[in-house]
PAZA-477150 format. One record per residue (C-alpha): residue in three letters; x, z, y. Coordinates in steps of 0.5 Angstrom, whole numbers, plus 500, padded with zeros to 3 digits. Layout:
BEGIN
+------+-----+-----+-----+
! type !   u !   w !   v !
+------+-----+-----+-----+
!  Ala !   X !   Z !   Y !
...
+------+-----+-----+-----+
***
This chain:
BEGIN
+------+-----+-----+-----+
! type !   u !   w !   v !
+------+-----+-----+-----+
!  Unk ! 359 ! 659 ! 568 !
!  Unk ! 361 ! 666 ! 567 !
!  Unk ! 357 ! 671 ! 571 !
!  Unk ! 361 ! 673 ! 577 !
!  Unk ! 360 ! 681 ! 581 !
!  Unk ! 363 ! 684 ! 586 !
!  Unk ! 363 ! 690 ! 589 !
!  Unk ! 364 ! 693 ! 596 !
!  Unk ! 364 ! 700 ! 599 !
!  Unk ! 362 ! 701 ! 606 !
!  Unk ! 367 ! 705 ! 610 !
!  Unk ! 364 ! 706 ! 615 !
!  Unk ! 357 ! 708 ! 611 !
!  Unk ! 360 ! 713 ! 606 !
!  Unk ! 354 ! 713 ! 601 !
!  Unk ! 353 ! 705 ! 601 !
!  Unk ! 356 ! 701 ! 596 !
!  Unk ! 354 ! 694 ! 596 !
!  Unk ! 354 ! 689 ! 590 !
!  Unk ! 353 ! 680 ! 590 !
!  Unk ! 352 ! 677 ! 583 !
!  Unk ! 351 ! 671 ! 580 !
!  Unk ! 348 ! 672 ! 574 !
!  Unk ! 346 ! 667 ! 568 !
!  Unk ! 349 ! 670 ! 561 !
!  Unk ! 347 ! 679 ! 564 !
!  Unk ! 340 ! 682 ! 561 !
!  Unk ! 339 ! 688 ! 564 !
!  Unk ! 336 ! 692 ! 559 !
!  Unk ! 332 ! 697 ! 560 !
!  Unk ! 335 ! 702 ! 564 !
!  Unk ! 335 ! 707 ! 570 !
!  Unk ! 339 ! 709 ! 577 !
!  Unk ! 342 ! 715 ! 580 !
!  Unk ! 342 ! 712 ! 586 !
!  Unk ! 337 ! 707 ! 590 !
!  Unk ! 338 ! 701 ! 589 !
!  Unk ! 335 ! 696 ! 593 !
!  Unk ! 336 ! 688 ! 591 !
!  Unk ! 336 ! 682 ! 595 !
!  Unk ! 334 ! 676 ! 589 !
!  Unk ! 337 ! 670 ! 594 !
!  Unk ! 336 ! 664 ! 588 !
!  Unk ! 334 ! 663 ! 582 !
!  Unk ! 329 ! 667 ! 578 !
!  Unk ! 329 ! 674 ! 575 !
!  Unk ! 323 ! 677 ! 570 !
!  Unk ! 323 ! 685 ! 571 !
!  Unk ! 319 ! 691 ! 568 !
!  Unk ! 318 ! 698 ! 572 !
!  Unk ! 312 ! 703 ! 571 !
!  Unk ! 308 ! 698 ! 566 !
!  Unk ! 308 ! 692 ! 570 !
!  Unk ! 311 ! 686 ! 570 !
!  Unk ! 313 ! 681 ! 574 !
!  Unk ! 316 ! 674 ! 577 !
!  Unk ! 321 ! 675 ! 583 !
!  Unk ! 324 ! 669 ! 587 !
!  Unk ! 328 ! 667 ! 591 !
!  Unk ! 326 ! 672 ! 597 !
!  Unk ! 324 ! 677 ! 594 !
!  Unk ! 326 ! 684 ! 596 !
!  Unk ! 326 ! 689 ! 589 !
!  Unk ! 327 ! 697 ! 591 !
!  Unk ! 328 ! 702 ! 586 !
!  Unk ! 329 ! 710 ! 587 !
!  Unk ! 333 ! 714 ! 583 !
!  Unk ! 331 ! 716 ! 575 !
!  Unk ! 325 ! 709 ! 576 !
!  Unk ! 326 ! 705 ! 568 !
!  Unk ! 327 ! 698 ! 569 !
!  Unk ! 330 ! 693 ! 566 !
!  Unk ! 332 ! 685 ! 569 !
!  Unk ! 333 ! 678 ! 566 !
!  Unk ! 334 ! 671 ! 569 !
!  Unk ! 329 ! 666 ! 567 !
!  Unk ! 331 ! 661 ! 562 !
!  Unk ! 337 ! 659 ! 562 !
!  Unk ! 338 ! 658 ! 570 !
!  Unk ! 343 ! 663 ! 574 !
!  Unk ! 340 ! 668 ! 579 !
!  Unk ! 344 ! 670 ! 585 !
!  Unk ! 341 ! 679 ! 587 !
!  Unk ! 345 ! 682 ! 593 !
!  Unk ! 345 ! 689 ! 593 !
!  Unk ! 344 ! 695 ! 597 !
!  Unk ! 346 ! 702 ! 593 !
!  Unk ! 344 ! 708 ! 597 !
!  Unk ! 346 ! 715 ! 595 !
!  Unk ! 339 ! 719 ! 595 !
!  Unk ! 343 ! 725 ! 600 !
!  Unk ! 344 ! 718 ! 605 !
!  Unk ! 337 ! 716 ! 605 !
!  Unk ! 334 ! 722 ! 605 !
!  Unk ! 338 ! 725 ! 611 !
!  Unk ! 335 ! 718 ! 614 !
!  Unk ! 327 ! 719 ! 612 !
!  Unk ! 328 ! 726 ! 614 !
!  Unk ! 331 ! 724 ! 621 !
!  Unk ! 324 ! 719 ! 621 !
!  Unk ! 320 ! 725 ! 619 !
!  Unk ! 321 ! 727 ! 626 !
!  Unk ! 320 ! 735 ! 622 !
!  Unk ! 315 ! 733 ! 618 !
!  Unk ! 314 ! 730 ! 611 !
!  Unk ! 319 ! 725 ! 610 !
!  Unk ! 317 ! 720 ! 607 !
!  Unk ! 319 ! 716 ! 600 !
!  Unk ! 322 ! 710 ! 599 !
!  Unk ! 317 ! 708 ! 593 !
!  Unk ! 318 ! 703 ! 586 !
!  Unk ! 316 ! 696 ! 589 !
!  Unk ! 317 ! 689 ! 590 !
!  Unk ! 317 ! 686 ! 597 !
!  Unk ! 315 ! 678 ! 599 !
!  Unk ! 316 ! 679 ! 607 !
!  Unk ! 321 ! 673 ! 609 !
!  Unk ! 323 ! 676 ! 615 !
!  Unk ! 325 ! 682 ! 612 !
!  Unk ! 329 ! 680 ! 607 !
!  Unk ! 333 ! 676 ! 612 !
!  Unk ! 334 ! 682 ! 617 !
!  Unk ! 337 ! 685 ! 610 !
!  Unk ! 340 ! 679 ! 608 !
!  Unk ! 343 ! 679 ! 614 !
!  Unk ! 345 ! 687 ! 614 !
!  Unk ! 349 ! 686 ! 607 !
!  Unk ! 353 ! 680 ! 610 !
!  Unk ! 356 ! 684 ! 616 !
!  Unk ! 357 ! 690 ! 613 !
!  Unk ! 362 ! 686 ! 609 !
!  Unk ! 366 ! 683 ! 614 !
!  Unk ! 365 ! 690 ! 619 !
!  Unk ! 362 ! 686 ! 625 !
!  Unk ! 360 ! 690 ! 631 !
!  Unk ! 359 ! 698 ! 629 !
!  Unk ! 353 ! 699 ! 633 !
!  Unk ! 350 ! 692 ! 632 !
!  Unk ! 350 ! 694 ! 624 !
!  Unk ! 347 ! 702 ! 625 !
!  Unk ! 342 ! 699 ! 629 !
!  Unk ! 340 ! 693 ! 624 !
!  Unk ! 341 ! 700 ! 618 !
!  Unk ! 336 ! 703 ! 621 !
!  Unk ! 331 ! 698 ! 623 !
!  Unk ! 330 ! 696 ! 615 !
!  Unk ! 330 ! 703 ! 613 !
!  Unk ! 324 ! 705 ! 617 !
!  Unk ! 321 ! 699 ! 616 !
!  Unk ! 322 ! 700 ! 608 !
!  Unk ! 320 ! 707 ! 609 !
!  Unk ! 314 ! 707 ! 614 !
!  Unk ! 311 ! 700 ! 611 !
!  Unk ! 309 ! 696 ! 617 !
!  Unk ! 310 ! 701 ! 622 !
!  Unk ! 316 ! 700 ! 627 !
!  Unk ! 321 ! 706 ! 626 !
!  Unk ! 320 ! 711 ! 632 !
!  Unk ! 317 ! 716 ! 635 !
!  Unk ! 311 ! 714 ! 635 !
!  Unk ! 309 ! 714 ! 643 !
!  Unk ! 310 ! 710 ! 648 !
!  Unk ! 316 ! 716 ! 652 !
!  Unk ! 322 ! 712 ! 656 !
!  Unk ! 328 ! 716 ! 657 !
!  Unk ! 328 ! 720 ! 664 !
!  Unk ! 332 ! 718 ! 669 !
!  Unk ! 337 ! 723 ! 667 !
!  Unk ! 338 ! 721 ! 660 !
!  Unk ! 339 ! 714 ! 662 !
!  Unk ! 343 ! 716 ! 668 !
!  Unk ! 347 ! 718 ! 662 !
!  Unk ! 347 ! 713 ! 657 !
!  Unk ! 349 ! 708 ! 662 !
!  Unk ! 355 ! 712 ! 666 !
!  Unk ! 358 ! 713 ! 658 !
!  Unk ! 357 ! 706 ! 656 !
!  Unk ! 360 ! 704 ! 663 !
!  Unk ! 366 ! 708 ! 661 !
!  Unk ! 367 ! 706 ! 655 !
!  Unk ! 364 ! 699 ! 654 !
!  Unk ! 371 ! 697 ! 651 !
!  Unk ! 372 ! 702 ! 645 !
!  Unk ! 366 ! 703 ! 639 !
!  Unk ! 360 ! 706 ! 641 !
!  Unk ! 356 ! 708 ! 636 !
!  Unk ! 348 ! 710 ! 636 !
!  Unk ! 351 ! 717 ! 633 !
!  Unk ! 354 ! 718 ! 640 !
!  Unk ! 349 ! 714 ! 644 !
!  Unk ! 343 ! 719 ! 641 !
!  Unk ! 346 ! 726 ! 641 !
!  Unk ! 347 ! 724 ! 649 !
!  Unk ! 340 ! 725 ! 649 !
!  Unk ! 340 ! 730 ! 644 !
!  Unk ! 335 ! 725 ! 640 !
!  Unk ! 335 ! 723 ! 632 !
!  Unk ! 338 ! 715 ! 631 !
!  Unk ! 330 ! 713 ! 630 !
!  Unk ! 327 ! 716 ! 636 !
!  Unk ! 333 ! 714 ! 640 !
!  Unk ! 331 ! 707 ! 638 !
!  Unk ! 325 ! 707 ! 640 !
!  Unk ! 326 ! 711 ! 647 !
!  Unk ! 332 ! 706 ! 649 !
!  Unk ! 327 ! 699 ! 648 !
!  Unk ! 321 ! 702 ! 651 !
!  Unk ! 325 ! 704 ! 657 !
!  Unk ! 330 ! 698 ! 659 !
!  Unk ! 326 ! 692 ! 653 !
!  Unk ! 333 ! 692 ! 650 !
!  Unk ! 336 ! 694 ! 643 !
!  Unk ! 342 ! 698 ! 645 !
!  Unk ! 347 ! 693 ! 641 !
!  Unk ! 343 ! 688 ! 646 !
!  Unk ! 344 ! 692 ! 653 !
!  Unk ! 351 ! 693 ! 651 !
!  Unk ! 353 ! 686 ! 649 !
!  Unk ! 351 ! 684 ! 656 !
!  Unk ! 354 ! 689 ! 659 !
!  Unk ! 361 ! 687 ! 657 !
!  Unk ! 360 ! 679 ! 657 !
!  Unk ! 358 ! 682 ! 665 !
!  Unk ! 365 ! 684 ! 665 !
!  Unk ! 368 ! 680 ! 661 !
!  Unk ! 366 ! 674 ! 667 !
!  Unk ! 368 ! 679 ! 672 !
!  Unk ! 375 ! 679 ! 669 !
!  Unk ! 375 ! 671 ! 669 !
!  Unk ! 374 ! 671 ! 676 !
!  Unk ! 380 ! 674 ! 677 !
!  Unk ! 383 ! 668 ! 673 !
!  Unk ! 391 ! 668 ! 669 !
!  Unk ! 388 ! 672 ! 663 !
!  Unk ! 387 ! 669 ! 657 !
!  Unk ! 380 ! 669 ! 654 !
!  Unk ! 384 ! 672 ! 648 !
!  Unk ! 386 ! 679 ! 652 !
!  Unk ! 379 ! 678 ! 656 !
!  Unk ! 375 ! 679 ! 650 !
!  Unk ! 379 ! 685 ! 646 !
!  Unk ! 379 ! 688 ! 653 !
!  Unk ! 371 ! 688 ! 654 !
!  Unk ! 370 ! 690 ! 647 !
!  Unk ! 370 ! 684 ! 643 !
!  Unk ! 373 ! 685 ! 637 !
!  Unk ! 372 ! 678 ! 634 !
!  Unk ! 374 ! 672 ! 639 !
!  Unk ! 369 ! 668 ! 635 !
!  Unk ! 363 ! 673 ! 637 !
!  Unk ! 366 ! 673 ! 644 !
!  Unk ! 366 ! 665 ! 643 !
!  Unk ! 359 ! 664 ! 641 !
!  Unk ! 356 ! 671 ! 645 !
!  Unk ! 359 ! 668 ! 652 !
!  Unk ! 356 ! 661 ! 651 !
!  Unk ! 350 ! 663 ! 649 !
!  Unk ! 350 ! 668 ! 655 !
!  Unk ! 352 ! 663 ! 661 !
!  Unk ! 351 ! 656 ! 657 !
!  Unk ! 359 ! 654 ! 657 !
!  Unk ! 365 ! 658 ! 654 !
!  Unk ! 369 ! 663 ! 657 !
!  Unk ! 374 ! 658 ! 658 !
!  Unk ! 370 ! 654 ! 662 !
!  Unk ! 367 ! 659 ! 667 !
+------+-----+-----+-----+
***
């Protein structure tokens, strides 16, 4: 079987590209990156070198590689491995720690591999919809998530505090969303309303209503979405399009996972 590799380019995310290899004839000699590398290996096995330490990654692992760090790659045998790939610009990683930092010292993403199952499948996750273009505010959000983890190991990203929004930011943050729930919103918009960075926004808008964004405002266009069935002669098609939805099998599943049944029995 002859190794297969493809690449795809992030429009939304300019400075992400994304890469997914099946690989059983490529070595990776010894080598090095302009840009940071961070590899999902999703089966098989790969024997890897960096900083005099070698190791044996499976399946689950989560390999991070910063720019200019020497490191080399092979599978084990002749099995097949499969490595997924994040390749983040360092001026695109850096704007994120920065924004982390909150003013102060951003921190590093360091030379390492990472056994943490749930991680690599908010990853795993992440490179599948940053492909097929799902939700943008559901991809920023994950986006965000996963690096503040990568970033901060153990900690949540934030502001560190337990500080909700006034009720003056939320009353804006809710009249927006309220008015333009149909079109794309992203986390960009949502924070500079509140003139907070993306991490801290987060952080503030969980504490305050104990949802994620994408969550409250899926929830809010499925409540009008209902309200648009109620009236009844609309197909759930246009129902879906007009309250946001831009994937009728997401509306589909998110209705029935919501209220129990699909929106065309409601």
């Amino acid at each position: 079987m002859d190794d297969t590799v493809r690449y795809h380019r992030v429009a939304q995310t300019p400075g992400l590209i994304l890469s997914e290899g099946r690989y059983r004839e490529q070595a990776f000699e010894r080598h090095y990156h302009l840009d940071y590398h961070i590899g999902l290996l999703c089966d098989g096995l790969q024997r890897q070198e960096s900083g005099g330490r070698r190791v044996l990654l499976g399946p689950g692992a989560i390999s991070v590689m910063p720019p200019g760090e020497m490191h080399d790659g092979s599978g084990e045998g002749d099995a097949a491995f499969t490595l997924r790939t994040f390749r983040v610009e360092p001026a695109l990683l850096h704007g994120l720690a920065g924004e982390l930092a909150g003013g102060g010292r951003a921190p590093q993403l360091a030379p390492r591999s990472i056994a943490e199952p749930r991680l690599f499948r908010q990853l795993l996750t992440l490179h599948q919809e940053l492909q097929h273009g799902v939700d943008i505010l559901a991809q920023e959000q994950r986006w965000l998530d996963v690096l503040g983890h990568l970033l901060q190991p153990g900690a949540a990203p934030g502001d560190g505090g337990g500080s909700c929004f006034s009720m003056r930011d939320w009353q804006r943050l809710s009249d927006y969303c309220h008015a333009h729930y149909a079109s794309k919103i992203s986390i960009d918009q949502l924070a500079r309303l509140c003139e907070l960075g993306r991490f801290q926004f987060l952080r503030r808008f969980k504490n305050t209503v104990g949802m994620t964004p994408h969550a409250w405002l899926t929830r809010l266009r499925l409540e009008r979405a209902c309200a648009a069935l109620r009236r009844g002669g609309r197909l759930v098609a246009d129902v879906a399009q007009e309250s946001g939805f831009y994937d009728q099998s997401h509306f589909n599943r998110a209705f029935r996972l919501a209220y129990g049944v699909p929106p065309s029995r409601y």
